[in-house]
C-alpha positions as CSV (number, residue, x, y, z in Angstrom):
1,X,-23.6,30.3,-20.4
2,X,-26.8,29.6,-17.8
3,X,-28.7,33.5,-18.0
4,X,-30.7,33.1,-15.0
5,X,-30.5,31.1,-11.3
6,X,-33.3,28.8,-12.3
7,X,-31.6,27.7,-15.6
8,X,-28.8,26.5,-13.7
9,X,-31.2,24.7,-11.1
10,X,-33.8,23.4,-14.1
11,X,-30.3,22.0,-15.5
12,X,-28.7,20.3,-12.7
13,X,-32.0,18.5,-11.9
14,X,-31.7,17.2,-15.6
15,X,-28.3,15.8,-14.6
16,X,-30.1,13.9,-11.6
17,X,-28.3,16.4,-9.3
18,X,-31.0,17.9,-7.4
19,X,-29.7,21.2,-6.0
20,X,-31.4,24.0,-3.5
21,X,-32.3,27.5,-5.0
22,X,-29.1,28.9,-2.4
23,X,-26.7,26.5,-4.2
24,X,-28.2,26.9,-7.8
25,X,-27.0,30.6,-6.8
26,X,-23.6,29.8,-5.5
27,X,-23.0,28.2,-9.0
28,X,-24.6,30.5,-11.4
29,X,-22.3,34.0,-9.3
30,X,-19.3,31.7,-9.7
31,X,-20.0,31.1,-13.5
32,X,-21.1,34.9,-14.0
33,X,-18.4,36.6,-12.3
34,X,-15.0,33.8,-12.9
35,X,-14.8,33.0,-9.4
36,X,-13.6,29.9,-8.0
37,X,-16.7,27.8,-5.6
38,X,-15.2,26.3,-2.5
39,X,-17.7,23.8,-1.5
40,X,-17.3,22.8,2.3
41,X,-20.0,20.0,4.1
42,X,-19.3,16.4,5.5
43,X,-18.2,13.7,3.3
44,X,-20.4,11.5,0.7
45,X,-23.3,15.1,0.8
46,X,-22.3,16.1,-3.0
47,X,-19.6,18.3,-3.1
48,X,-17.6,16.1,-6.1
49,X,-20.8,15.8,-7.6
50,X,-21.1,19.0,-8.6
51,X,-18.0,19.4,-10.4
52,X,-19.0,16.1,-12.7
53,X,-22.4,17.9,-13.2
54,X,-20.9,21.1,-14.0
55,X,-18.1,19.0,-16.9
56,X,-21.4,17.5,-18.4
57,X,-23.5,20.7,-18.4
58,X,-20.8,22.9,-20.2
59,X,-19.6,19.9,-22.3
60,X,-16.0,20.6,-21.1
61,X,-13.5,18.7,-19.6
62,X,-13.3,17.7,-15.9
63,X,-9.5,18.2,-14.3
64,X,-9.4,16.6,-11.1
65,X,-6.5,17.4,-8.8
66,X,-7.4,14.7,-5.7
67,X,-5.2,16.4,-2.2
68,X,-3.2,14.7,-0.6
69,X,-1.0,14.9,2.8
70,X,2.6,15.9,1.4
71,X,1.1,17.5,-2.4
72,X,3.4,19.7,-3.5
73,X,3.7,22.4,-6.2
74,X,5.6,19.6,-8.3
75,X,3.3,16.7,-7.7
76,X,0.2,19.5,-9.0
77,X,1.6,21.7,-11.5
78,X,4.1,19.8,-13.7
79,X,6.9,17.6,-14.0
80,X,9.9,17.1,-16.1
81,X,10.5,13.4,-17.8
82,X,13.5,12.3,-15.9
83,X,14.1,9.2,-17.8
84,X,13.0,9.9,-21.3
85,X,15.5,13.3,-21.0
86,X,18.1,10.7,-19.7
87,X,17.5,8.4,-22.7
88,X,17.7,11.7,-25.0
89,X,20.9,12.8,-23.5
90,X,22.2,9.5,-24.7
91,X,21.4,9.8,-28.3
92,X,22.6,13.2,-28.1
93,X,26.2,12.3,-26.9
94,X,26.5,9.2,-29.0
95,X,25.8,12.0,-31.8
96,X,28.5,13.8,-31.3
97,X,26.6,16.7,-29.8
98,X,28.1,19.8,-27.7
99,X,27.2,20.2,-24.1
100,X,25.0,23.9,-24.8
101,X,22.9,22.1,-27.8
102,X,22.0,18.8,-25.8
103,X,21.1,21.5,-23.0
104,X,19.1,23.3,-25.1
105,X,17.4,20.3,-26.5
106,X,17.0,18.4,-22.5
107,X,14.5,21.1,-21.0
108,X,11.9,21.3,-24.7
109,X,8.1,21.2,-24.3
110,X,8.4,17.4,-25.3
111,X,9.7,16.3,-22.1
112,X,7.4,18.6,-19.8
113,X,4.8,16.6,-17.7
114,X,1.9,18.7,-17.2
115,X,0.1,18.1,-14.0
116,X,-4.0,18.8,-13.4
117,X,-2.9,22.9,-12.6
118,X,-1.1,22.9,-15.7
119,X,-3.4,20.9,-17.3
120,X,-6.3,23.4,-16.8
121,X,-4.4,26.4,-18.2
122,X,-2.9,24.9,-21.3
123,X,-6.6,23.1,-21.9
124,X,-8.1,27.0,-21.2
125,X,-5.6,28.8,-23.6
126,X,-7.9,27.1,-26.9
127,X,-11.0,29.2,-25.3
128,X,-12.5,26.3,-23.9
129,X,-12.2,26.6,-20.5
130,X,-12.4,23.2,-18.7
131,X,-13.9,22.5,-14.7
132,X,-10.6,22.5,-12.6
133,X,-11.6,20.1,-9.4
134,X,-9.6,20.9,-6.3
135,X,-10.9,18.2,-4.3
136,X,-10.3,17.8,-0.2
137,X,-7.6,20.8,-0.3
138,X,-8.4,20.2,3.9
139,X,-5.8,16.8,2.9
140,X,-3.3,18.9,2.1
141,X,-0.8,21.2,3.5
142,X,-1.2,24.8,4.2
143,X,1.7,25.4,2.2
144,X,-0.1,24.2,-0.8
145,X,-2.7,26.7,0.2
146,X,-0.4,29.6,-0.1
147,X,0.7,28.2,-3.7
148,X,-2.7,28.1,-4.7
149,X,-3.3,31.8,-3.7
150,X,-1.3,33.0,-6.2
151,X,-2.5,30.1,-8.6
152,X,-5.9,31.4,-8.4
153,X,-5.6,35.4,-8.2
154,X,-3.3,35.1,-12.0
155,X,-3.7,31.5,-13.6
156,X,-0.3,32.0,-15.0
157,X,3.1,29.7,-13.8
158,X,6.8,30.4,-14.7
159,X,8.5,27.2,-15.9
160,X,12.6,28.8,-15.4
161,X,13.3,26.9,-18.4
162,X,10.3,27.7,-20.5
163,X,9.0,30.7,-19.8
164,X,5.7,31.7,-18.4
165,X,2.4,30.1,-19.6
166,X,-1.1,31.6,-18.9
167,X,-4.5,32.0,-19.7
168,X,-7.2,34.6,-20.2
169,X,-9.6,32.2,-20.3
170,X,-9.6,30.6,-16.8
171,X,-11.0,27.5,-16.1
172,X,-14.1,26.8,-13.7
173,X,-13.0,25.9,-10.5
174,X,-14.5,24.0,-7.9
175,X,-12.5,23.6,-4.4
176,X,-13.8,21.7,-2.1
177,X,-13.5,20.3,1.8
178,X,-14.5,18.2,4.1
179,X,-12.9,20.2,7.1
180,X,-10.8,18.0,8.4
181,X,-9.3,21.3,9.4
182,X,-9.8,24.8,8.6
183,X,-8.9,26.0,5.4
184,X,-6.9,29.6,5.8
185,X,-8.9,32.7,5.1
186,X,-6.9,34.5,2.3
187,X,-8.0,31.1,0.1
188,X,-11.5,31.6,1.3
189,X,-11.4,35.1,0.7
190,X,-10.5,34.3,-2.9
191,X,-14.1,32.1,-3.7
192,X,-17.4,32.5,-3.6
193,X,-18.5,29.7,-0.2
194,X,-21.1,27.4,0.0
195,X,-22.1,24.5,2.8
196,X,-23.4,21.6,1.7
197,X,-25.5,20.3,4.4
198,X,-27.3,16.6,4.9
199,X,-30.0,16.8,3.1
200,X,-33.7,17.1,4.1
201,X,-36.2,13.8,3.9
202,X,-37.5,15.3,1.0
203,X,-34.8,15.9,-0.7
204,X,-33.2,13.1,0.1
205,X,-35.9,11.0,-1.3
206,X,-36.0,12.6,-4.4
207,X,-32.5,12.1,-4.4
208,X,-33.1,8.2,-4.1
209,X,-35.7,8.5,-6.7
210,X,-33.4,10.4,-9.4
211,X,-30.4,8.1,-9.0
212,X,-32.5,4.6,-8.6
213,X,-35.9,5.2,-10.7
214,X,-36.1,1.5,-10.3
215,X,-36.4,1.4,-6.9
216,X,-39.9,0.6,-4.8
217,X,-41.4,3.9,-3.7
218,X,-42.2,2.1,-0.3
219,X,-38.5,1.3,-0.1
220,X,-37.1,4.3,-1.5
221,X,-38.8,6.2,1.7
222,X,-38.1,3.3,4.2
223,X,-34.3,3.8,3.0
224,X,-34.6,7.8,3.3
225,X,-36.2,7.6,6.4
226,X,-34.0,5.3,8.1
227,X,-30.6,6.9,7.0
228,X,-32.2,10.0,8.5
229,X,-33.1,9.0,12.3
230,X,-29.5,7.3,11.7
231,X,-27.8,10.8,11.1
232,X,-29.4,11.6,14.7
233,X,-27.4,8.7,16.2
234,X,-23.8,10.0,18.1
235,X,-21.9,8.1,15.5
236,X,-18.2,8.4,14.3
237,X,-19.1,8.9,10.7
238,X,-22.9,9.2,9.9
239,X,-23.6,7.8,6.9
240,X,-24.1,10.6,3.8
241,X,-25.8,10.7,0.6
242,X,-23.2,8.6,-1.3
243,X,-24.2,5.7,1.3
244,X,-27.7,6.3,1.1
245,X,-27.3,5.6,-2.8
246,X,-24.7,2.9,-2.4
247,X,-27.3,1.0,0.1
248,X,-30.6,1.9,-2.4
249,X,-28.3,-0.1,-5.0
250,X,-27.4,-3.3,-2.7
251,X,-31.1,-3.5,-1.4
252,X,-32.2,-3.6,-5.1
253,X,-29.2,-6.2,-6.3
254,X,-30.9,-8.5,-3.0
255,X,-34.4,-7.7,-4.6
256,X,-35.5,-6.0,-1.7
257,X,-39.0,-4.2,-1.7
258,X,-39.0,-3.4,2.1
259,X,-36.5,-3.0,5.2
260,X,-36.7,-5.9,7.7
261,X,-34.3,-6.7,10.4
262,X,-32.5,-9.3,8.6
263,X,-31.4,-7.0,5.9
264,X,-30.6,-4.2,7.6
265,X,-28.0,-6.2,9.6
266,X,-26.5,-7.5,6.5
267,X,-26.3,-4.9,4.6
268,X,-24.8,-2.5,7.7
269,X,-21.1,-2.7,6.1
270,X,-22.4,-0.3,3.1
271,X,-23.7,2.6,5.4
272,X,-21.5,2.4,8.1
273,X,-17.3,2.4,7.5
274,X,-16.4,2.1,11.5
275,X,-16.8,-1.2,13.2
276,X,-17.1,1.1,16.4
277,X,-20.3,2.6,14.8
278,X,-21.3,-0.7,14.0
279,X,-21.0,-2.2,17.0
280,X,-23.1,0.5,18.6
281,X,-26.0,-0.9,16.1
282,X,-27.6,-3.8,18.3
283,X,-30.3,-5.6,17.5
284,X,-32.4,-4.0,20.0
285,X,-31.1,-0.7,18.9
286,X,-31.5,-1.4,15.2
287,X,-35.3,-2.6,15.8
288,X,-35.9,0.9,17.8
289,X,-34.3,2.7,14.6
290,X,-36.4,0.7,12.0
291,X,-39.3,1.3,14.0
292,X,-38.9,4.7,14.1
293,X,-37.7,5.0,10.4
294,X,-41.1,2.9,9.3
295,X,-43.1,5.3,11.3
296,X,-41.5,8.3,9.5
297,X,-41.6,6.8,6.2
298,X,-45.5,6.5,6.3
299,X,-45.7,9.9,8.1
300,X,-44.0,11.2,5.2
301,X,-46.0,9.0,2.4
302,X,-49.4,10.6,3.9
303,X,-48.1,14.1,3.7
304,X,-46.8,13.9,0.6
């Protein structure tokens, strides 16, 4: 395990995540004390990230539970085999079987579907705790919350027909949210909280420069600069780091080495997701933004 603050940093910069001191901290208390992280910010800043960085870091296995409207304790925690039990129970009467030793033999460990919760606490009961990703718990429904308060405080489930099955080992667990809506309190209460926030030009660019080494330096600021003065723009959804990194990629598949008009136009449908959004972009208003973006750019080049 990381000893110090700037191990954790120093090592999430080697996984091309680069991370301020305040989040480095948020990981390395949640590590040190067993805590779950609850990660809230806007969508496409790094929140899933960290959980991938964290799997690789540990060299332990990422469980992703992905929320959903309408996920329920079943859907998350485990499931029995319907139709290989049915298929069982078959062999089982054309055996010759009683009715209490084909229910006995119906409801075995064989025919349990463990689910990412589950998953986590069997994989943690050989000692080598895995990263348990709770990912947009805002998507689901506050009765999922409450199940999870109880989830988290004990890592232990009751299965009625197998008993209970628990850990002492939890895993790591990341939660995190885009807040679509608020998240209740008593969850909250239960994790150390961190907000992920757009990132600054700088960061941003070295960003860029960690995920796309290949990428012009005169582009790689052009790109930063522009997505920037964009966040400033009353948009629906303003693009976040995952489209800044999505658009770096396109303008080097097109060979770019500089933003011009043209490309910017083209390329729009890989920042922007909202044709309202888009349609606010016009070409007088995309020249104003480049120009601006160009004049930050080599602002930024000569202070830096």
């Amino acid at each position: 395990m990381y000893a110090t603050v700037d191990s954790i940093q120093q090592e999430l910069f080697q996984n091309d995540y680069i991370a301020e001191r305040g989040l480095a901290t948020a990981i390395f208390l949640s590590l040190k004390l067993g805590k779950p992280l609850f990660l809230e910010g806007e969508a496409g800043v790094g929140k899933t990230e960290i959980a991938k960085v964290l799997s690789r870091m540990l060299q332990t296995d990422l469980i992703r539970l992905q929320c959903y409207e309408g996920l329920n304790a079943s859907s998350a925690l485990y499931e029995w085999n319907y139709a290989a039990q049915m298929l069982h129970l078959r062999l089982l009467e054309a055996s010759g079987a009683n009715r209490d030793a084909m229910e006995h033999e119906l409801f075995t460990r064989q025919f349990l579907q463990s689910r990412p919760l589950l998953q986590a606490i069997e994989t943690s009961q050989s000692g080598h705790p895995p990263v348990l990703l709770i990912d947009e718990i805002d998507r689901a429904d506050e009765e999922f919350e409450a199940f999870l308060l109880e989830l988290l405080s004990d890592f232990q489930v009751t299965i009625p027909e197998l008993g209970t099955i628990s850990t002492d080992t939890p895993p790591v667990v990341i939660i995190t949210s885009n807040r679509t809506r608020e998240v209740h309190d008593a969850l909250k209460r239960r994790c150390l909280y961190y907000w992920i926030d757009y990132p600054t030009f700088e960061k941003e660019l070295r960003i860029v420069r960690a995920k796309a080494p290949e990428v012009e330096p005169e582009l790689a600021r052009q790109i930063t600069a522009f997505i920037q003065e964009m966040r400033e723009m009353d948009l629906f959804k303003a693009p976040g780091v995952a489209e800044t990194l999505d658009w770096t990629a396109a303008l080097i598949a097109l060979d770019q080495r500089a933003l011009t008009l043209d490309v910017i136009t083209e390329t729009l449908g890989v920042i922007l997701k909202y044709q309202d959004d888009i349609d606010l972009l016009t070409t007088d208003a995309l020249t104003a933004l480049n120009n601006r973006a160009i004049l930050q750019a080599q602002t930024e080049s000569m202070t830096g």
